[in-house]
N, C-alpha and C positions, 0 to 999 in steps of 0.2 A: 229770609230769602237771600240767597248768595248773590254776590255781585257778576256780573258778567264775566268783569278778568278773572271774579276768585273762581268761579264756575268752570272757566277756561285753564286754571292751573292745575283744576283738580282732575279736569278727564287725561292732561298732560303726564300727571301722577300716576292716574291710573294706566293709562297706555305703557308707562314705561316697568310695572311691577307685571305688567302679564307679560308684555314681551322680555321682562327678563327669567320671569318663570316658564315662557314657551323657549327660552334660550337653552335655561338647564335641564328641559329636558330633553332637548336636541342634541346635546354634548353626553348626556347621559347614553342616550341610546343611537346615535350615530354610529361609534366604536362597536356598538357590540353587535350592528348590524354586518360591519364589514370584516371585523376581526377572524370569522372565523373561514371565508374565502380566499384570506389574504395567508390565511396559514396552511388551507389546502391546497393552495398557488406555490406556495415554500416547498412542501415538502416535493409536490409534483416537479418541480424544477431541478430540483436537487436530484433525483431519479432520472432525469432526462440530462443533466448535467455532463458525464460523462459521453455521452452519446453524442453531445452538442460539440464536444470538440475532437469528434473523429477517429474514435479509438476502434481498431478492429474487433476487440472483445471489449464492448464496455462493461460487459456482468462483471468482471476481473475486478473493477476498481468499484466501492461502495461509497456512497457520499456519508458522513457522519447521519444526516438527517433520514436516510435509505436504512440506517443499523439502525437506530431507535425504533422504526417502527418494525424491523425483522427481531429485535429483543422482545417489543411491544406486545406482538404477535407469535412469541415463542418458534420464530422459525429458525434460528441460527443458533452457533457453537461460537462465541468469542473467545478467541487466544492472546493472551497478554504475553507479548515476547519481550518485555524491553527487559533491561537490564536486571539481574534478580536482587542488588540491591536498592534498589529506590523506592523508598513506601510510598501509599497508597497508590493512587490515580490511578482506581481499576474500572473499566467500564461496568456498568451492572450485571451481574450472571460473568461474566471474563473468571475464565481458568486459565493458570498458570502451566506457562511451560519454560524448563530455562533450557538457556542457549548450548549448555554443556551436555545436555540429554540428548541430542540430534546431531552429536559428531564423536567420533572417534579416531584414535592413532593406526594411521597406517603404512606402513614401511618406513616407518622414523618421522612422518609425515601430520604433524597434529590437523586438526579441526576439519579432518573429510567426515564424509558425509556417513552415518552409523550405519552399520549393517539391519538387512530389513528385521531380525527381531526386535533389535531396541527398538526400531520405530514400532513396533505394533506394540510394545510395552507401555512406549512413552503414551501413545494414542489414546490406548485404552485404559489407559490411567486415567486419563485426562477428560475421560468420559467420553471419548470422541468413536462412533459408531463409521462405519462405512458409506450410509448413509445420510450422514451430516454435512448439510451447510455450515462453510467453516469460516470466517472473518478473522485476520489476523491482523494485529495493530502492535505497534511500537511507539518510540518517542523519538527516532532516528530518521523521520525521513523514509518512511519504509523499508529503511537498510535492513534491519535485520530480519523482520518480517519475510520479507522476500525470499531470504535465507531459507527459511520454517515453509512458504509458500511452495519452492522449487524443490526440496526434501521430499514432501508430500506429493507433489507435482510425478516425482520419479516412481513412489513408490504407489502409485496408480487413483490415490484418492481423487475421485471427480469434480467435484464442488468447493473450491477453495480460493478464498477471494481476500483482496488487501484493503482495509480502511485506507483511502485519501486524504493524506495529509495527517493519518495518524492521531494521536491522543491528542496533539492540537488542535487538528481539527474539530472533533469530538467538547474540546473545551470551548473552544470559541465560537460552536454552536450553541454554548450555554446548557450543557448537558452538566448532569453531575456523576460524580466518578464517589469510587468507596474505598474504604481500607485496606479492605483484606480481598483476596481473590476468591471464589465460589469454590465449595467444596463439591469436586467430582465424585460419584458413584462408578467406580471401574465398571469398563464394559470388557467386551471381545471384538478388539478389530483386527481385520484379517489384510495385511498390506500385499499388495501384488510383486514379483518380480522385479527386479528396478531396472527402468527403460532407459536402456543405455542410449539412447538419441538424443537424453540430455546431458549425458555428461562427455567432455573431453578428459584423453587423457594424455600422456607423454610424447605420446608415440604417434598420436595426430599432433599436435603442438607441435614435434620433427618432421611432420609431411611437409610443414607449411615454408620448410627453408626453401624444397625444390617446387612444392608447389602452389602458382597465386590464388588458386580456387580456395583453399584452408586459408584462412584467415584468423589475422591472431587478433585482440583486440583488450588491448591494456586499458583499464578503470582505473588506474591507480592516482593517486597525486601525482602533480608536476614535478613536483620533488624525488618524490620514485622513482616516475619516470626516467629524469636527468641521470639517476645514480643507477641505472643500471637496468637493462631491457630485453626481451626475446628479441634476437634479430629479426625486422620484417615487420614487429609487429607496427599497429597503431594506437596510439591515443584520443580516447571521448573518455575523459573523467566525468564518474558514475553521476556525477551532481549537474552534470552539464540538462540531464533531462529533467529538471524539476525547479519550479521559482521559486521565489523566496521565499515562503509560507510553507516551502516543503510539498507540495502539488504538483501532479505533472503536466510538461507541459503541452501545448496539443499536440495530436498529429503530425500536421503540417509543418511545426515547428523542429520536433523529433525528425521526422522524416529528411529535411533538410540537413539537421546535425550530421547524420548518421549516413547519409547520403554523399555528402561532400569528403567526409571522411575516408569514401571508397568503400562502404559499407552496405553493400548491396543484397537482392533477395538471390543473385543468380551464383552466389556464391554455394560451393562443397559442402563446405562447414564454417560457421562463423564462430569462434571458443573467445566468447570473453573471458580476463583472468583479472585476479588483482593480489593483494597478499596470501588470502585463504577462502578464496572465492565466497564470499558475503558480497562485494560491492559489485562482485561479473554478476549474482546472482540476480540484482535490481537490475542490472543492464538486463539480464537476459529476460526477465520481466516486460522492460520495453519495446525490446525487438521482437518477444511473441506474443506476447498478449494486446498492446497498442498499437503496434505498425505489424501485426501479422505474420514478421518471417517465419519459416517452419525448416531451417535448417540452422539452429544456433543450440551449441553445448556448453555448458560452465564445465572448464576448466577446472577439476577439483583439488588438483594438488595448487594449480596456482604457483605464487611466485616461491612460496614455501618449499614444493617439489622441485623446481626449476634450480633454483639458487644451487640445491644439491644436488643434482644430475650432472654437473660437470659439464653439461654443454654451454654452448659460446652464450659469453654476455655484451651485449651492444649495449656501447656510450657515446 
């Protein structure tokens, strides 16, 4: 017969092997009770994300975790714009498009925007139907993207929208990227007329000497800037809209920039420019599609055309 302490040590023993076998299995299945709400919570946030900081069109901007499940679900066309030498880092299904397919020379004038057959070549190479949800991403900060975005924009395609924060983004979602880009099956796309209400040209660029309603509005660097400028114009370098991770910033914040600046909705025409309208392209990005204006053209010859026009340069 046990002794009363040894009797006493042994239920103590016991007590503490079930409560550590009721522990492991609380640890066991706790996580995987909550795990999978807390990732339906993820993705729903991430979709409502944009929305949350006030963007006139938040369809325009895609959260990384918004692409995974439009790839998931086979609803989208991803376009890889960045650079055409940098391997890998292709999003999955991502077709290639490089940046020298979407512009051509004109009146001495490089990287304007291509006449509408190449765009409907480049397109439907690229497998891209009329009909397609289009997500374009870069590794730029949406620079170039925007570029690819405003293109398509002109030449009447509907549905065309930029990954947030780009192939960064996309990684530091913990997503994985592939080697090579997806092999397109050429289609037939059919480009529309190109809508000249987004583009500026020389000849509104000279409205703006006599008058304040055109407005000019340089992207360029500071450094640009300093070295030589369209009279009249103003400066919000292209980077001013986006933090440090390369995201934009909200609304409000936008609205403020761009507002102080003397950058208003009641404006004629608002022509951002920069060297070869890539960086007016992201601007004009956020002036329509984030804060809403509906009177702003890029500038397509930009500082390229400008330089050589012979009209006055402010310093």
């Amino acid at each position: 017969m046990l002794k009363p302490k040894n009797l006493l040590t042994l239920i103590l023993v016991l007590a503490l092997v079930v409560g550590a076998a009721g522990c492991t299995t609380t640890s066991n299945e706790q996580p995987q009770s909550q795990e999978e709400p807390k990732q339906e919570q993820s993705q729903e946030a991430s979709k409502d994300q944009s929305e949350d900081m006030g963007y006139v069109n938040s369809e325009s901007l895609v959260e990384a975790e918004e692409l995974k499940d439009m790839i998931d679900k086979g609803e989208v066309k991803v376009v890889d714009f960045r650079d055409a030498k940098l391997p890998g880092g292709y999003i999955p299904g991502a077709v290639k498009i490089s940046r020298g397919d979407i512009s051509a020379k004109v009146n001495d004038v490089s990287g304007m925007i291509a006449p509408k057959e190449q765009i409907e070549k480049v397109l439907g190479e690229a497998g891209i139907t009329n009909e397609d949800k289009v997500v374009i991403y870069d590794a730029d900060k949406e620079l170039w993207a925007s570029r690819l975005w405003w293109v398509m924009k002109v030449y009447g395609h509907e549905d065309v929208r930029l990954l947030n924060g780009g192939l960064d983004a996309w990684e530091a979602a913990g997503f994985e990227t592939e080697a090579t880009a997806d092999k397109a099956e050429a289609v037939t796309y059919t480009a529309k007329d190109a809508d000249n209400s987004l583009i500026a040209d020389l000849d509104m660029i000279k409205k703006s000497f006599d008058d304040a309603s055109y407005f000019v509005l340089d992207t360029r660097s500071e450094e640009e800037w300093k070295d030589g400028r369209i009279p009249g114009a103003v400066w919000v370098e292209w980077t001013n809209a986006l933090n440090k991770d390369g995201r934009y910033k909200s609304a409000d914040e936008l609205r403020r920039i761009y507002e102080e600046a003397g950058i208003t909705k009641d404006k004629t025409a608002i022509m951002p420019h920069c060297k070869s309208a890539v960086r007016s392209a992201h601007t004009l990005f956020v002036l329509t599609e984030l804060l809403g204006y509906e009177n702003v053209r890029n500038y397509d010859g930009s500082w390229l055309e400008y330089e050589k026009s012979g009209e006055e340069i402010e310093k």
